[in-house]
Kinemage of the C-alpha trace (Angstrom):
@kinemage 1
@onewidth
@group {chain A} dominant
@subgroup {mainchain}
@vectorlist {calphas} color= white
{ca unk a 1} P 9.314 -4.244 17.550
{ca unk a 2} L 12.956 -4.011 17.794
{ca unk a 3} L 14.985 -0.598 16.994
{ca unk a 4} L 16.729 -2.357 13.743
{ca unk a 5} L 12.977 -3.358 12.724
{ca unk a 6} L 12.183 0.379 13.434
{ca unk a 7} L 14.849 1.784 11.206
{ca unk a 8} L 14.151 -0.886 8.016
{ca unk a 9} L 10.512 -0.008 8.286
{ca unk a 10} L 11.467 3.769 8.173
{ca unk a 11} L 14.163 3.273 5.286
{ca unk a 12} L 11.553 1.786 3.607
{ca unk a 13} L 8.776 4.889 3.792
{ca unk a 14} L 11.732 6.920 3.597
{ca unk a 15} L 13.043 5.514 0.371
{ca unk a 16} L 9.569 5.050 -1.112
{ca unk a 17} L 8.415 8.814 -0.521
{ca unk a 18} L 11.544 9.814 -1.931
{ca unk a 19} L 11.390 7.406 -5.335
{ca unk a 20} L 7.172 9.307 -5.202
{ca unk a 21} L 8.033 12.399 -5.039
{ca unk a 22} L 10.614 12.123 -7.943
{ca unk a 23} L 8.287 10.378 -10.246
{ca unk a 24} L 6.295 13.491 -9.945
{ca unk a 25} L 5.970 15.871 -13.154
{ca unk a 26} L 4.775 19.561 -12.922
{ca unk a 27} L 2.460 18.327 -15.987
{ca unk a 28} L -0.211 15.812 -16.065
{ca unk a 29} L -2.104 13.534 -18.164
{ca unk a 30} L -4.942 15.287 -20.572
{ca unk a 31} L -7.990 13.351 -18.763
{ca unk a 32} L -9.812 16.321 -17.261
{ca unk a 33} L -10.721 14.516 -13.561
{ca unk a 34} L -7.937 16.522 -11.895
{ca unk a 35} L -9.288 19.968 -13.325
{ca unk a 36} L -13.040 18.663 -11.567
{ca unk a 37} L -11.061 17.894 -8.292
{ca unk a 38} L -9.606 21.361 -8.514
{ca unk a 39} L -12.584 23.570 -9.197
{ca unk a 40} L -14.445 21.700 -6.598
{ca unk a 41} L -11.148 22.495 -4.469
{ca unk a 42} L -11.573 26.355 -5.778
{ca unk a 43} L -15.158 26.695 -5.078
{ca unk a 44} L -14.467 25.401 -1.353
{ca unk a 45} L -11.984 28.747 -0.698
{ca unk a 46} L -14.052 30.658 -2.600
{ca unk a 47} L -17.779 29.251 -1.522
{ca unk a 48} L -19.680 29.098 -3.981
{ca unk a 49} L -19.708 25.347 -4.352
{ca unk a 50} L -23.494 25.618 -5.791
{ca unk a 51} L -22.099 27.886 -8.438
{ca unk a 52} L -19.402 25.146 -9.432
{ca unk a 53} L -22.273 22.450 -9.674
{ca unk a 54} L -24.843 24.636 -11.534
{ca unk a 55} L -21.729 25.319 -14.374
{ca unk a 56} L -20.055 21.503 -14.014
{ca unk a 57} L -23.742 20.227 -14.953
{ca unk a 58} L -24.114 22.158 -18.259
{ca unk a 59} L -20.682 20.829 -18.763
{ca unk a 60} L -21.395 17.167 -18.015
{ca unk a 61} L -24.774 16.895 -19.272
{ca unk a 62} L -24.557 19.042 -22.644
{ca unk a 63} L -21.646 17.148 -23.653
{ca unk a 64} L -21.710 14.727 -26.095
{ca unk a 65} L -20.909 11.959 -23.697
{ca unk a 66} L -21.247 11.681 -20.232
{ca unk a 67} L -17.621 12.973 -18.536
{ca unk a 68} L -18.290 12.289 -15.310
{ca unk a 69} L -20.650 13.307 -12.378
{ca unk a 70} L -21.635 17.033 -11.887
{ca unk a 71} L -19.518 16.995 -8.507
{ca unk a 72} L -16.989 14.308 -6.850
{ca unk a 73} L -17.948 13.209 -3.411
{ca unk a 74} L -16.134 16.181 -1.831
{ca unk a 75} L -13.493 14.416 0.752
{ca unk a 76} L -10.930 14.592 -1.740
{ca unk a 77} L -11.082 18.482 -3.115
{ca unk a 78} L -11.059 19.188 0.435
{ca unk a 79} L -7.365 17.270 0.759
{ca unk a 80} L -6.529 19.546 -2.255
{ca unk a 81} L -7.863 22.723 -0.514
{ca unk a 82} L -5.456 23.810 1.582
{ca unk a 83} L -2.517 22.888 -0.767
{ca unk a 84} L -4.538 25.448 -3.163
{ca unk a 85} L -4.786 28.075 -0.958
{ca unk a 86} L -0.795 28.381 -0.168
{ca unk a 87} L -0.012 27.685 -3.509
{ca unk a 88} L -2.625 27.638 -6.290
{ca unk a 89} L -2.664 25.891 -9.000
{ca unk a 90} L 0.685 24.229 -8.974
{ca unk a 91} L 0.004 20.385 -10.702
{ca unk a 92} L 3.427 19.592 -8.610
{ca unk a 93} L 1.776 20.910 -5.455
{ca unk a 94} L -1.393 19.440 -5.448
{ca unk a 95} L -0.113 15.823 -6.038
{ca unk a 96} L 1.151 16.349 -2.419
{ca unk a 97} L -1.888 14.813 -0.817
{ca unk a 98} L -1.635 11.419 -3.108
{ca unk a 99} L 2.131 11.183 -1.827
{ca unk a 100} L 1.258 11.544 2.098
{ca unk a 101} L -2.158 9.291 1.688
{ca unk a 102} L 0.609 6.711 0.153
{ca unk a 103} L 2.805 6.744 2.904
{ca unk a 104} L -0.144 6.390 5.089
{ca unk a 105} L -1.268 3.308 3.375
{ca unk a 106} L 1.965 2.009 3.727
{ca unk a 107} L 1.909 2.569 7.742
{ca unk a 108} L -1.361 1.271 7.579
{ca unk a 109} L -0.940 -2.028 5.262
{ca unk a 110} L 2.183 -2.858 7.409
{ca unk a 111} L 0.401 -2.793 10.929
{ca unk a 112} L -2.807 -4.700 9.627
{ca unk a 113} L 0.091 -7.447 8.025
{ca unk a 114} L 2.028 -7.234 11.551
{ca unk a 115} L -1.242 -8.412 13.022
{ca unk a 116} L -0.889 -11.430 11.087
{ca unk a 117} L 3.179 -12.152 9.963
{ca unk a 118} L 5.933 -11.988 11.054
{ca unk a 119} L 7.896 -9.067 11.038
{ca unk a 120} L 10.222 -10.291 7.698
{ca unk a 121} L 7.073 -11.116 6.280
{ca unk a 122} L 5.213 -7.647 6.963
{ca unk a 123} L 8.373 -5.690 5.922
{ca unk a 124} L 8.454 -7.732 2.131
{ca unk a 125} L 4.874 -7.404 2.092
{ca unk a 126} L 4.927 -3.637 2.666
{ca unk a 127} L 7.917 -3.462 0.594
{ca unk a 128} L 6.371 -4.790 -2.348
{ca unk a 129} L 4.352 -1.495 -2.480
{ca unk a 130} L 6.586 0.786 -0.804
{ca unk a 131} L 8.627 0.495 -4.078
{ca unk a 132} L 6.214 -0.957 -6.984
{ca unk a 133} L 6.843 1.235 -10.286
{ca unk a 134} L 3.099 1.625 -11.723
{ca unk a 135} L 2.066 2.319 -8.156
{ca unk a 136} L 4.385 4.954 -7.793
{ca unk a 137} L 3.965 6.150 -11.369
{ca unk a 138} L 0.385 6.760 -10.367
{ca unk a 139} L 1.658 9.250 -8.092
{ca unk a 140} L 1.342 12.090 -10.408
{ca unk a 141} L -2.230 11.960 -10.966
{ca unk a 142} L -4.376 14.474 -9.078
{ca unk a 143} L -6.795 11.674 -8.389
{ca unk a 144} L -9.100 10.304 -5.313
{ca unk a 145} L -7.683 6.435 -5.967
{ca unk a 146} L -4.698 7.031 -3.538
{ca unk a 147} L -6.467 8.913 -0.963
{ca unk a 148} L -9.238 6.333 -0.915
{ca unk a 149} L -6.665 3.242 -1.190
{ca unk a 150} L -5.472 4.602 2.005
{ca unk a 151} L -9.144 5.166 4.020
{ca unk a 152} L -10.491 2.160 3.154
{ca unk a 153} L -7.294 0.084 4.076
{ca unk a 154} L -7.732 1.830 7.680
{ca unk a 155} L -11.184 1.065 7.621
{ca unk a 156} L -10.514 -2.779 7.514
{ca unk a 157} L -7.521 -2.520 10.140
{ca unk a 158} L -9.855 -1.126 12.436
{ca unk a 159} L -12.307 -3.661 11.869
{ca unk a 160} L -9.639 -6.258 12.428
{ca unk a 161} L -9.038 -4.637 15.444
{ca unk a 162} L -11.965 -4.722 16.578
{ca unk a 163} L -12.985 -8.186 15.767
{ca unk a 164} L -9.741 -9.036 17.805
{ca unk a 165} L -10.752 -7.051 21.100
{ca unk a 166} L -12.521 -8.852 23.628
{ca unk a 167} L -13.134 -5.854 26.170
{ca unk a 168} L -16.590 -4.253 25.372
{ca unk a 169} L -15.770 -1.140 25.809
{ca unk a 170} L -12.968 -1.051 23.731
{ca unk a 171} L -15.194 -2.395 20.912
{ca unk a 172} L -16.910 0.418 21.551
{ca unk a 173} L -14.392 2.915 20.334
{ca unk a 174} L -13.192 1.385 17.828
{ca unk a 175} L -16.742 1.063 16.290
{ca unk a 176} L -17.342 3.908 16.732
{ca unk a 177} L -13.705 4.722 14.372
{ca unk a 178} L -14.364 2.170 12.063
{ca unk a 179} L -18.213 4.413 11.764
{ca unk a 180} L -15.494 7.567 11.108
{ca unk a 181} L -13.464 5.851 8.860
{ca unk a 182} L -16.282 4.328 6.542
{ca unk a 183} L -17.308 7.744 6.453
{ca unk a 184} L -14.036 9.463 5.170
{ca unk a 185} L -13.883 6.685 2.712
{ca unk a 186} L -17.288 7.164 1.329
{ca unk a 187} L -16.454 11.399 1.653
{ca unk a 188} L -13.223 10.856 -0.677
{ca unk a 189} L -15.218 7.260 -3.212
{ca unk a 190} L -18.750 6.434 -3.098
{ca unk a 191} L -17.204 2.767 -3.257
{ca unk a 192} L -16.369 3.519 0.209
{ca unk a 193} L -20.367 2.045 0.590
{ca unk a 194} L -18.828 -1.007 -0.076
{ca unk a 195} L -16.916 -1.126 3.421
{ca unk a 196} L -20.160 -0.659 5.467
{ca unk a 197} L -21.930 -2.990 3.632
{ca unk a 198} L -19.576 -6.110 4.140
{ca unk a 199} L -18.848 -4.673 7.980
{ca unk a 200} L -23.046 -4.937 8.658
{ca unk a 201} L -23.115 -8.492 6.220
{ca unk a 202} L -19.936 -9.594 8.322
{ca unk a 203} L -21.433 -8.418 11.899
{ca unk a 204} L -24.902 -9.862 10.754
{ca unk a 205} L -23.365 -13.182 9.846
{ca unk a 206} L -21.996 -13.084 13.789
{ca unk a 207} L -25.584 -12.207 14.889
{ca unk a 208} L -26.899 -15.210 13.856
{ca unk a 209} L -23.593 -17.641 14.762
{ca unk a 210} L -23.219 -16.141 18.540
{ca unk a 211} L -26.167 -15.962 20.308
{ca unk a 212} L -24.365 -14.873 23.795
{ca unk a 213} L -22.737 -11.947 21.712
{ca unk a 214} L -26.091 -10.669 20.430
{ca unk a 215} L -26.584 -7.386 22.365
{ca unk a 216} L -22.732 -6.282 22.184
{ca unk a 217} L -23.074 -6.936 18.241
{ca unk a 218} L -26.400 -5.382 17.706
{ca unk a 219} L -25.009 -1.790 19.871
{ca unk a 220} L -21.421 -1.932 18.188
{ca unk a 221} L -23.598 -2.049 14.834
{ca unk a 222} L -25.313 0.835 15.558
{ca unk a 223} L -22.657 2.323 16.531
{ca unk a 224} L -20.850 2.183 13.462
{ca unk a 225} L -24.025 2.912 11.842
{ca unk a 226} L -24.053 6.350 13.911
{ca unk a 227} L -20.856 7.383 13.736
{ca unk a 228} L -21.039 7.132 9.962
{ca unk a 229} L -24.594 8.966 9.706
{ca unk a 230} L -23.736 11.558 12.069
{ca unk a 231} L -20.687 13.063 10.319
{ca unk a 232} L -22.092 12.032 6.690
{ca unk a 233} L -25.748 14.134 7.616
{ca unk a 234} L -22.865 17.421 8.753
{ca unk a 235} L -21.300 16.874 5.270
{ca unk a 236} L -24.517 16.669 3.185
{ca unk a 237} L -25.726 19.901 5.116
{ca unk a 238} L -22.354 22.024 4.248
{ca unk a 239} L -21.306 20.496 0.856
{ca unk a 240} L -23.989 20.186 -2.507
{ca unk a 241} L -24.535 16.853 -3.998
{ca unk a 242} L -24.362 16.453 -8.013
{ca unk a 243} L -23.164 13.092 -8.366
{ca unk a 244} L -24.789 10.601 -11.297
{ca unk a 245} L -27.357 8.232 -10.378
{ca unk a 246} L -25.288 5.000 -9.516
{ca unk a 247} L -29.085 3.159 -10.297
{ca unk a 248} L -29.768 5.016 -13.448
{ca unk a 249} L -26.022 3.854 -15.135
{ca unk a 250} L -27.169 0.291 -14.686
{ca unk a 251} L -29.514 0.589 -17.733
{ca unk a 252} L -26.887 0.033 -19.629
{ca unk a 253} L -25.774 -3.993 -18.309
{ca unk a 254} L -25.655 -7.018 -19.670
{ca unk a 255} L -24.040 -10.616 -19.707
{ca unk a 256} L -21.634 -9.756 -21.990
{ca unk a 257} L -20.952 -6.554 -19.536
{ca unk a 258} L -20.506 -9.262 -16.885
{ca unk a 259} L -18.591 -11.737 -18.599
{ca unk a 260} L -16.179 -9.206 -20.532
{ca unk a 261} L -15.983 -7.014 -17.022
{ca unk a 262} L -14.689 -10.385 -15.189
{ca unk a 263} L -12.155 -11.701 -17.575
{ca unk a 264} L -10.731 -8.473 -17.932
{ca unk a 265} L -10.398 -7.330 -14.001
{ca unk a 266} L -8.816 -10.777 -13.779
{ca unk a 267} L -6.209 -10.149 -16.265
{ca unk a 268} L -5.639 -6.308 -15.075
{ca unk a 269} L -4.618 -7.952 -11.795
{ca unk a 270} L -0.954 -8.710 -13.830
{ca unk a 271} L -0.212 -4.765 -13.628
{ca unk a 272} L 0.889 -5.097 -10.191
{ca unk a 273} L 3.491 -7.242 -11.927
{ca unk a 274} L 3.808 -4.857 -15.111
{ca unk a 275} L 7.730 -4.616 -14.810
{ca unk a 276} L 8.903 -7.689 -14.192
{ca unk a 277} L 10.463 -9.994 -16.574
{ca unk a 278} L 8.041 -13.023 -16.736
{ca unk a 279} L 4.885 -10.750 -15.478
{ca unk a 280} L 2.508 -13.522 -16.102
{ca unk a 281} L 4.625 -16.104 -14.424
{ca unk a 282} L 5.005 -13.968 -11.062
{ca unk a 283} L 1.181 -13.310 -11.624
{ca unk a 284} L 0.294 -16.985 -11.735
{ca unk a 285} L 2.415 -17.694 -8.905
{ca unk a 286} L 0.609 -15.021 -6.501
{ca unk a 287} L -3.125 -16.324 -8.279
{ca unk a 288} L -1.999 -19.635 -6.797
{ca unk a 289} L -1.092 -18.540 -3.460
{ca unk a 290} L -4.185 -16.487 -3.206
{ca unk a 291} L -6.282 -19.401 -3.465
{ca unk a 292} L -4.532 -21.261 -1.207
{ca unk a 293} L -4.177 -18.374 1.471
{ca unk a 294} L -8.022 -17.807 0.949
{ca unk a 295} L -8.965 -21.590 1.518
{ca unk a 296} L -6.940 -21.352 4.677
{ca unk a 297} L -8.620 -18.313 6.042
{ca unk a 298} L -12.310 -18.374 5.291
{ca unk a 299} L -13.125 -18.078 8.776
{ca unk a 300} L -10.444 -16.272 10.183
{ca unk a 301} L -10.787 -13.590 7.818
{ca unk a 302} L -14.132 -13.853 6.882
{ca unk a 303} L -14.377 -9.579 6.358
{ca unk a 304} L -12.157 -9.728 4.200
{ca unk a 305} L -13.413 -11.928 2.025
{ca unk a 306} L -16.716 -10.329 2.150
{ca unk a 307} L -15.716 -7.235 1.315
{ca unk a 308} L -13.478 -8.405 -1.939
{ca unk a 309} L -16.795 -10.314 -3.019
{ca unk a 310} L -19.134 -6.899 -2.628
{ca unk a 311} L -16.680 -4.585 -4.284
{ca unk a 312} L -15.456 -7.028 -7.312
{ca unk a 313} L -19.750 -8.111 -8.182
{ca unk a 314} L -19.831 -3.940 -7.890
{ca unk a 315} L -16.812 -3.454 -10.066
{ca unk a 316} L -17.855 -6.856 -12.643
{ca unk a 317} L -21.402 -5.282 -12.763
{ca unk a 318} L -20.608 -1.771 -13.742
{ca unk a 319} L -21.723 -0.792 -17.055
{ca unk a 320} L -18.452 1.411 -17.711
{ca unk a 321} L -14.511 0.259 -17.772
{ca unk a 322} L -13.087 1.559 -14.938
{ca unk a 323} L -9.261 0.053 -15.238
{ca unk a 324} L -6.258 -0.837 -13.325
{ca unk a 325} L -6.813 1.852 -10.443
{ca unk a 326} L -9.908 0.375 -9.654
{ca unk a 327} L -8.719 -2.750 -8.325
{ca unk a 328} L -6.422 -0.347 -6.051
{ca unk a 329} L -8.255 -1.655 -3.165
{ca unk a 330} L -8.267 -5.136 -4.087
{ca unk a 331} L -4.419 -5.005 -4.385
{ca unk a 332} L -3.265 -5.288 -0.215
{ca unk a 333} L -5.943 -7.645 -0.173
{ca unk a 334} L -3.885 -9.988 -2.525
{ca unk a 335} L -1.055 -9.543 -1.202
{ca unk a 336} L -2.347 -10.540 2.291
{ca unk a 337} L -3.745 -13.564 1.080
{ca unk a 338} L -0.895 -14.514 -1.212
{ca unk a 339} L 1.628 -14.004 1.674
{ca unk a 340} L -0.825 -16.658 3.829
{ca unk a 341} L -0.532 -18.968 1.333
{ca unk a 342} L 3.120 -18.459 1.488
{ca unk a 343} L 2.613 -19.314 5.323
{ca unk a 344} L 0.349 -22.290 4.295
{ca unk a 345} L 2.953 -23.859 2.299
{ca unk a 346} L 5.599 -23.976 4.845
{ca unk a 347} L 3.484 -25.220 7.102
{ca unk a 348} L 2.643 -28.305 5.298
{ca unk a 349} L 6.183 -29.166 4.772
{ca unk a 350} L 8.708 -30.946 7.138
{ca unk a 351} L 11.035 -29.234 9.538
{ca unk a 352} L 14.103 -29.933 8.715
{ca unk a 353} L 12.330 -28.374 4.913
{ca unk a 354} L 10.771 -25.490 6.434
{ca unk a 355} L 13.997 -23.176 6.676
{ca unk a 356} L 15.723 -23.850 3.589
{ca unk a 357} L 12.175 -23.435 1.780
{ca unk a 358} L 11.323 -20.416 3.753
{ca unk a 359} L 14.812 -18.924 2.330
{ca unk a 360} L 14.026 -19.254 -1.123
{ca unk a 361} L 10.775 -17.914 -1.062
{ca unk a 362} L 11.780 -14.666 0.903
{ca unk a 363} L 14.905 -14.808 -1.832
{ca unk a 364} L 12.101 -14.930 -4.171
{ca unk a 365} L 10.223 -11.981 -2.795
{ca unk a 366} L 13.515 -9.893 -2.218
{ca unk a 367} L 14.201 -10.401 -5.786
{ca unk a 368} L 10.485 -8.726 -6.539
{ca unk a 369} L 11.638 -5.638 -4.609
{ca unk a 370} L 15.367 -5.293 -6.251
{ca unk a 371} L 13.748 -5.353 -9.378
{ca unk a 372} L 11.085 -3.130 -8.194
{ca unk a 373} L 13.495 -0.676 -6.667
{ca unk a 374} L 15.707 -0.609 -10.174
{ca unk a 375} L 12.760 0.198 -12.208
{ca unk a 376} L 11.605 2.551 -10.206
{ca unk a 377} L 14.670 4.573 -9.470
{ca unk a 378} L 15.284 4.430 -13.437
{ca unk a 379} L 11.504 6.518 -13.514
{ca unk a 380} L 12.790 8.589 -10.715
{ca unk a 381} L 15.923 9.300 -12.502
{ca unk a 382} L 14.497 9.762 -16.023
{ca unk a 383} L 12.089 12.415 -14.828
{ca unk a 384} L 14.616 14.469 -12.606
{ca unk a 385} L 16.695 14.306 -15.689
{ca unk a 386} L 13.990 15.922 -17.552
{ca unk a 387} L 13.237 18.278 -14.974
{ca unk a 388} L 9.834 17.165 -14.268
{ca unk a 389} L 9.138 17.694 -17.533
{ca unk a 390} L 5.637 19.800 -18.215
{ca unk a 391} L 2.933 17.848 -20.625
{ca unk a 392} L -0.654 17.751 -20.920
{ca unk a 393} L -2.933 20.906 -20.237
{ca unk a 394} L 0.239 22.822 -18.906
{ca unk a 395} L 2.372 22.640 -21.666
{ca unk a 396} L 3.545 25.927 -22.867
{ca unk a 397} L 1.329 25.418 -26.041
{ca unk a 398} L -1.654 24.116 -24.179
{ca unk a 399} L -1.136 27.511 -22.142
{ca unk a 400} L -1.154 29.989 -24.544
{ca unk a 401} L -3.994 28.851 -26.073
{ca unk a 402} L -5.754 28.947 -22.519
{ca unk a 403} L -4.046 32.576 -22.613
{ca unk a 404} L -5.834 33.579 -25.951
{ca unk a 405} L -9.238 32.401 -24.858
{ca unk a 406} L -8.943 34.359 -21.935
{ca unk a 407} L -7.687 37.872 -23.033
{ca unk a 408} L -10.020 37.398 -26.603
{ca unk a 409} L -13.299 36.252 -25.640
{ca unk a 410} L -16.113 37.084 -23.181
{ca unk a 411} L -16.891 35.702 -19.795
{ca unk a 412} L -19.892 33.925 -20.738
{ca unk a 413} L -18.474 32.235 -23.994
{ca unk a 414} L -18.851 28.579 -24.719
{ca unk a 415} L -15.696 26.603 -25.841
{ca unk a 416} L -15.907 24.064 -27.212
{ca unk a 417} L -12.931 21.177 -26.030
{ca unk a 418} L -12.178 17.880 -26.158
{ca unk a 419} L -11.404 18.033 -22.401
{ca unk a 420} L -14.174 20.767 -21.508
{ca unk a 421} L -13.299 20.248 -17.667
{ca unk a 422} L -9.525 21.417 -18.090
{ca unk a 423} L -10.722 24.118 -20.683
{ca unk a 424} L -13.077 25.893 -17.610
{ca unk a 425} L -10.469 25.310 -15.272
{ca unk a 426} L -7.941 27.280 -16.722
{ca unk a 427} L -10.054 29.843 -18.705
{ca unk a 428} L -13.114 30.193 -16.473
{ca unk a 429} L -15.562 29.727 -19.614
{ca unk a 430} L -17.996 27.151 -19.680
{ca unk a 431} L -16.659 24.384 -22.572
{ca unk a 432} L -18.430 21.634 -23.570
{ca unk a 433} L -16.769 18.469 -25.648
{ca unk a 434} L -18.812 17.884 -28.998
{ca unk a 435} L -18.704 15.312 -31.196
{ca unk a 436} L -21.174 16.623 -33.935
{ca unk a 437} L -21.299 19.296 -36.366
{ca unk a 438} L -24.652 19.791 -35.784
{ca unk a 439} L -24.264 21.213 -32.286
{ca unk a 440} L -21.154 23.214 -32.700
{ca unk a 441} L -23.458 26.489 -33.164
{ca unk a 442} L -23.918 25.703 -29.565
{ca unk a 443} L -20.663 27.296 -28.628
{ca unk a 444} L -18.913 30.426 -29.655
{ca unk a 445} L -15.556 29.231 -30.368
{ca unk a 446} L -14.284 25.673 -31.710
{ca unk a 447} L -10.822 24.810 -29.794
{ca unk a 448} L -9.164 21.403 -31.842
{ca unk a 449} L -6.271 19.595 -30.859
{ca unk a 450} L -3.958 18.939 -33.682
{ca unk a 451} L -2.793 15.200 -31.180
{ca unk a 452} L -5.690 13.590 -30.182
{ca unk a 453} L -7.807 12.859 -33.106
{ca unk a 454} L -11.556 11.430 -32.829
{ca unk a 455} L -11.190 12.304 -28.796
{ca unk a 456} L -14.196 13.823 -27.863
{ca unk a 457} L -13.999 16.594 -31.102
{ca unk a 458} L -13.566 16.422 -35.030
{ca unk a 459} L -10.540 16.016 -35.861
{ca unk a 460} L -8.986 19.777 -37.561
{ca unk a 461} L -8.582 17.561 -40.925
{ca unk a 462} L -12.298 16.713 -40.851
{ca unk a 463} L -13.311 19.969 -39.818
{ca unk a 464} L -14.207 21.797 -42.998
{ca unk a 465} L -16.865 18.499 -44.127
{ca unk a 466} L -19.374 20.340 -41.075
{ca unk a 467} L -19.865 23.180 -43.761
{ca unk a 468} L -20.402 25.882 -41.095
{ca unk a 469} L -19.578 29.187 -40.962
{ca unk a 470} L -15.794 29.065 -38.694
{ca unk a 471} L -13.374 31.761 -38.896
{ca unk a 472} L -10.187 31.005 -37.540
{ca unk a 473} L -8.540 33.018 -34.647
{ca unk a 474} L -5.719 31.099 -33.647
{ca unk a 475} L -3.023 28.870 -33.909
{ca unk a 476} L -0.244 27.048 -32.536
{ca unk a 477} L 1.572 24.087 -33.016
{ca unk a 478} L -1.064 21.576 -30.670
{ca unk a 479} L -4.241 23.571 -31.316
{ca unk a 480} L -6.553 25.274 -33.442
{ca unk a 481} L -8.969 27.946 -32.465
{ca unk a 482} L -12.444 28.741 -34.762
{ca unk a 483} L -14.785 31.384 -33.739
{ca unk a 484} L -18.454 30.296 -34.374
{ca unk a 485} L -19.975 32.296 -36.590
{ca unk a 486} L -23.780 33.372 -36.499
C-alpha cells in the first residue's frame, strides 16, 4: 500500500474517532443495560461477582417482566473494568471502550475488504462506516454491540485468512486465532456461537468436497475447537454464569413471530441509510447489489454466507424484538456483498464503458460519505455546543433523587423503579420494576417518574386508584418518592 493510501486510510480513522468521540454525552439513555454492564464491571474490582448475581437475580426475576439475564457474558464488563478503576463511574469514560472497539472494526473491515477490492474500493467501503451518523450516534451507549461488531468481524478475517493459506502450518495458527477469537466474541455476545457454528458447517462442507484435504481439515477443526474450549473452560472457572436459558425463551415462538421477525429485520436494514435523502431508494439500490454480489460469490465466499444464514434464522426465530443493533453484524457483511455486485456490474459491461461507469458509481458512493460526513459533523457540533449535555439517570434531578434514597433509607430497602438496574447501581438498594398494585407492599419505597408513563410502573396520576397505604417523602420535578407503608 502506497504512503498517500496510508495517510487517507489514517485521515479516515482519524476523522471518524474524532466525529465518535464528539457525539459522546456525559448522560445516557434511561434503558438500564449499561448500569448491568457496570455492576458486573464493579463486582470484578471488587470480587464479589457471586454477590452481584445473587442481587441481579431478585432483580430480574421478581420484576414484573423479564429485564434481562441475571449476568451478561462477562467479556464486555471486563473492557469496562479498567476504565472504572481510574475513573469510576464517569458515563463519558466508560463509552471509551465502544470508541476504540470502533476504530478496530474499522482496521479490521478495511483489511478483510483489501483482501478482496481494490484499494478505492476498500477506502469507500470503510468510509461508509468510518463516518455513518446512527453508527456513530450509537457511540454513546455503554453497550456490548460495538465491542462484539468488532470480534466477530476479526473472527471472519481470520477465517478468510485462513481459507486463503495454503501452508499447513500456517493454517495452524491461524486456527488456532480464529479458536481465540470465537472465544472473545462469545465472552463479550453469546451470538458469538453463531461464528463457530458456520466455521465447523463451512469446514464440514470442505470435509466432504476434498477428500485429499481431509486430515489437515479434521486437525485445523479441532484446533479451533480447542483453542475456543480451552480459554472458554478458564473463563467459566473464574467468572459465575447467570444468563437466561436461550432454550427456555423459545416457548414463546410462533409463525407470526417468524413472519413479523423477517419483514421487519428486512426493513430495519434502511437505518444504515437513516440520513439520507431518498433512504429507501439508496436502500433498494444496495438490496439489489447484494443479490447480485451474493449470486456471484456463493462459492468463493461460501462462510460468509453461512454465517449470515445461521445468525439471521437465530435473529428471525427469537421470540423478543431485538432492533437495529442487532443486525450490527450483518451490516459489513452487506456492504461486502453490495460492493461485489458493484464489481459484478462493471464487469459485465464493455471497456471502453467500464471507466466512465466505474466513475459514476464511486461519484455515487462519495456522495454517500459527504452526506454522511455533514450529518454527522452537524451531531458532533450540536452536542459540543451543548456541552455534552447530561440526560437520563445522570441528570441533576435523576441524581438527587438517587441522593435521597441513599442518605434516607436503609441498606437493605427495596425500591421500587421503572429502571430497577440503574436504581441499584447508583443507590446500592435492591429495586425491582412493578407493574401492579398488588405487589408494591413488596418494596419499601415507590420511586415514579413524572416522563415515562406506563414504563415498567403506574403512572404518579394513576397512583392513588392502588388504595394502599403511601406516604410521600419526596419530590422533584422528574420523580416522585412514596414510602410503603405497613
Amino acid at each position: 500500500m502506497s504512503k498517500k493510501s496510508v495517510i487517507i486510510l489514517a485521515l479516515i480513522l482519524l476523522i471518524s474517532t474524532l466525529l465518535g468521540w464528539s457525539v459522546l454525552t456525559r448522560g445516557h439513555w434511561w434503558g438500564d443495560d449499561f448500569a448491568a454492564y457496570i455492576m458486573q464491571a464493579k463486582s470484578i474490582l471488587a470480587g464479589n461477582m457471586d454477590e452481584f448475581v445473587a442481587a441481579n437475580t431478585f432483580t430480574v426475576t421478581q420484576s414484573s417482566h423479564q429485564i434481562g439475564p441475571a449476568a451478561y457474558p462477562w467479556g464486555f464488563p471486563l473492557m469496562l473494568t479498567p476504565v472504572y478503576a481510574l475513573i469510576g463511574l464517569s458515563p463519558l469514560a466508560l463509552k471509551l471502550p465502544g470508541l476504540l472497539t470502533y476504530l478496530g472494526f474499522l482496521l479490521v473491515f478495511f483489511y478483510l475488504t483489501k483482501r478482496r477490492f481494490s484499494l478505492p474500493e476498500s477506502l469507500l467501503a470503510v468510509s461508509l462506516f468510518a463516518f455513518n451518523p446512527e453508527l456513530l450516534r450509537f457511540l454513546d451507549n455503554i453497550a456490548s454491540d460495538i465491542p462484539f461488531l468488532f470480534l466477530s468481524t476479526l473472527a471472519l478475517l481470520l477465517a478468510d485468512m485462513y481459507i486463503q493459506k495454503a501452508e499447513p502450518m500456517r493454517k495452524l495458527w491461524l486456527a488456532a486465532l480464529i479458536g481465540v477469537a470465537i472465544f472473545a466474541a462469545v465472552f463479550v455476545r453469546t451470538q458469538g456461537l453463531i461464528l463457530m457454528g458456520a466455521m465447523l458447517l463451512f469446514q464440514g462442507i470442505r470435509f466432504l468436497g476434498k477428500r485429499e484435504q481431509r486430515r489437515q481439515l479434521f486437525v485445523d477443526s479441532l484446533i479451533i475447537v480447542v483453542f475456543f474450549g480451552i480459554p472458554w473452560g478458564i473463563s467459566a472457572l473464574i467468572f459465575p454464569g447467570g444468563q437466561t436459558s436461550y432454550l427456555a425463551l423459545y416457548s414463546g415462538f410462533s409463525m407470526d413471530t417468524l413472519i413479523g421477525n423477517i419483514v421487519s429485520y428486512s426493513q430495519v436494514f434502511r437505518e444504515f441509510f437513516a440520513t439520507l435523502p431518498g433512504q429507501t431508494i439508496f436502500f433498494s439500490i444496495f438490496a439489489v447489489l447484494l443479490f447480485i454480489g451474493l449470486v456471484a460469490q456463493i462459492k468463493a465466499d461460501l462462510l460468509f454466507i453461512i454465517y449470515v444464514a445461521l445468525y439471521l434464522i437465530v435473529l428471525w426465530t427469537w421470540p423478543e424484538w431485538q432492533g437495529y443493533r442487532f443486525l450490527f453484524p450483518m451490516l459489513p457483511i452487506f456492504i461486502y456483498f453490495s460492493i461485489q455486485g458493484i464489481r459484478v456490474v462493471l464487469g459485465r459491461v464493455k471497456e471502453n464503458q467500464k471507466a466512465i461507469l466505474q466513475k459514476g458509481i464511486y461519484a455515487f458512493l462519495l456522495l454517500i460519505v459527504f452526506i454522511f460526513v455533514y450529518n454527522a459533523g452537524l451531531n458532533a457540533y450540536g452536542n459540543l455546543r451543548d456541552e455534552r449535555q447530561i440526560n437520563g439517570p445522570f441528570d441533576p434531578y435523576s441524581i438527587e433523587t438517587y441522593e435521597f434514597i441513599k442518605e434516607n433509607t436503609s441498606p437493605d430497602s427495596v425500591i421500587i423503579f421503572f429502571k430497577p438496574r440503574a436504581m441499584h447501581l447508583m443507590t446500592e438498594r435492591n429495586s425491582l420494576a412493578l407493574t401492579q398494585c398488588e405487589r408494591l407492599p413488596e418494596g419499601d419505597y415507590l420511586a415514579l417518574s413524572k416522563k415515562v408513563g406506563e414504563n415498567l410502573q403506574i403512572p404518579p396520576e394513576r397512583i392513588q386508584e392502588c388504595n394502599l397505604p403511601l406516604e410521600r417523602v419526596f419530590q422533584n420535578r422528574r420523580f416522585i418518592v412514596y414510602q410503603v407503608l405497613d
